[in-house]
N, C-alpha and C positions, 0 to 999 in steps of 0.2 A: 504494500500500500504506500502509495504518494505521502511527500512530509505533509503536502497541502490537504493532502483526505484525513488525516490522523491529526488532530486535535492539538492544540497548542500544550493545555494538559496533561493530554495522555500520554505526549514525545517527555515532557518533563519528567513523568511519576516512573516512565520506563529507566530512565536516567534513576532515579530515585531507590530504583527499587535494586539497582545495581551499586548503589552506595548504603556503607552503615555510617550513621552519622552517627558522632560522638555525643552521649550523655553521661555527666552534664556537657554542656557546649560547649567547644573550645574550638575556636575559629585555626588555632595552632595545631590542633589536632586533626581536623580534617583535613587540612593540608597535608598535613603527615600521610594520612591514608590514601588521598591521592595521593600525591608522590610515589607511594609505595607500589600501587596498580598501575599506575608508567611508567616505573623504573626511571624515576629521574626527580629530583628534588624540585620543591617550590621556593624559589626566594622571595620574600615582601619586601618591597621597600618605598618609600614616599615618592610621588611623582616630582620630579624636578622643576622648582617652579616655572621655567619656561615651558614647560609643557602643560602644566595646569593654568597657565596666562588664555593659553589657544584656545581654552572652553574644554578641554578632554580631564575627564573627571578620576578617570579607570585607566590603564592599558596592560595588555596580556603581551609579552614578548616569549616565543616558545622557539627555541632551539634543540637540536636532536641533543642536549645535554640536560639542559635545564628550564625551567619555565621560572620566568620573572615576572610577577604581579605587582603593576606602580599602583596607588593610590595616592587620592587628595587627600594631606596630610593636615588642611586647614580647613577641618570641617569635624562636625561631632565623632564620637567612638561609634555609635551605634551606624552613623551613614558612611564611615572608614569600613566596615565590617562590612555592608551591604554592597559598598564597590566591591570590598574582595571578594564575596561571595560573587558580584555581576561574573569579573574576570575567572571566576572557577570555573563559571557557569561555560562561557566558551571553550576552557579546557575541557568540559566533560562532556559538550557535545562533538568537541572535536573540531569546530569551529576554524577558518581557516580566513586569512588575510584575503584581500582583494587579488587576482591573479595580477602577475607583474610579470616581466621578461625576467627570463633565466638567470640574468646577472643581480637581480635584484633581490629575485629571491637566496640568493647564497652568498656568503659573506665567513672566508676564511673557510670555506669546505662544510660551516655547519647551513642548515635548511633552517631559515625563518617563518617564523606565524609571529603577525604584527595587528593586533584588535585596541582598537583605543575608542575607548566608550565617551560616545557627546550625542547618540540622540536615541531613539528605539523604534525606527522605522521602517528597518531592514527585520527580516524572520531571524536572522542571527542574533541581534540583536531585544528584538524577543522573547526568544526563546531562553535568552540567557539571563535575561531581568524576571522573567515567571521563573528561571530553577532557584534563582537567587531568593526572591520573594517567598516559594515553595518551600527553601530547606529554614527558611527564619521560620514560618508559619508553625514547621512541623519541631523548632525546637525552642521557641518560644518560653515554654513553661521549664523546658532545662541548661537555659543560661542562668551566669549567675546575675546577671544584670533584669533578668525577666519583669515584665508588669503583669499584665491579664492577658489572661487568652485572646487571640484577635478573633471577631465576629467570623459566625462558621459562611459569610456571603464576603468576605477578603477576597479568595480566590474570583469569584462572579465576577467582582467588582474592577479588578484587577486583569479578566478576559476584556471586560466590556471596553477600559479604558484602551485598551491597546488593540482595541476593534473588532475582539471575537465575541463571537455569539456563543451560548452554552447549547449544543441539541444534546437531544437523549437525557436530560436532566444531567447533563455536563458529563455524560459517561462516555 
């Protein structure tokens, strides 16, 4: 089945359901177990303020070594967390840069993936802010920073905004 027949949703929960997310939460921790499932470590680190001048909030840099996750470092801990969860999100669909000529994409013999988050109106883009969204939703009550449960119509709300419909009672 087409990404387009298969539900915004239901592409994420299959994502979901191939990841154990850490309870309690630890944003350090999931990282870890990615890492672990591609053989290759995650490094965070704050986005360089000339690149968060340009409006890009997030970026994913994936090399056949390593994956580097930037974040806006001038912004709350909770919406720090939520970029790195965006930029995971492209790592775990697999998510891949704009295609470029040969020589662009290679740099020293390693293969680049180059994703830098400023809008959500690409399916990539998407899909990577509902897993993002998805895995806060589903660990919510086991961070230690937690409030209340978010309303069981977040997800809905969350399809609608970003212009899907829910059929089949969202199944």
């Amino acid at each position: 089945m087409s990404h387009r027949r298969v539900s915004l949703r239901k592409r994420c929960e299959n994502i979901l359901g191939h990841l154990e997310l850490p309870h309690p939460f630890s944003l350090d921790e999931l990282c870890g177990r990615i890492a672990e499932q591609r053989g290759r470590p995650i490094r965070l680190h704050p986005l360089p303020k000339e690149a968060a001048e340009t409006g890009v909030c997030g970026l994913w840099v994936g090399t056949v070594s390593v994956d580097y996750v930037f974040y806006e470092a001038q912004t709350t801990p909770l919406h720090r967390e939520h970029i790195v969860l965006h930029e995971l999100g492209h790592i775990l669909f697999g998510h891949h840069s704009v295609e470029a000529d040969d020589d662009a994409d290679v740099h020293d013999g390693h293969t680049l993936t180059v994703l830098g988050r400023t809008n959500y109106t690409t399916r990539q883009e998407q899909e990577a802010e509902m897993l993002a969204s998805m895995i806060r939703i589903r660990t919510a009550n086991t961070a230690p920073h937690a409030a209340a449960t978010p309303p069981r119509d977040t997800l809905a709300r969350l399809e609608s905004a970003m212009g899907y419909e829910r059929r089949n009672g969202g199944r």
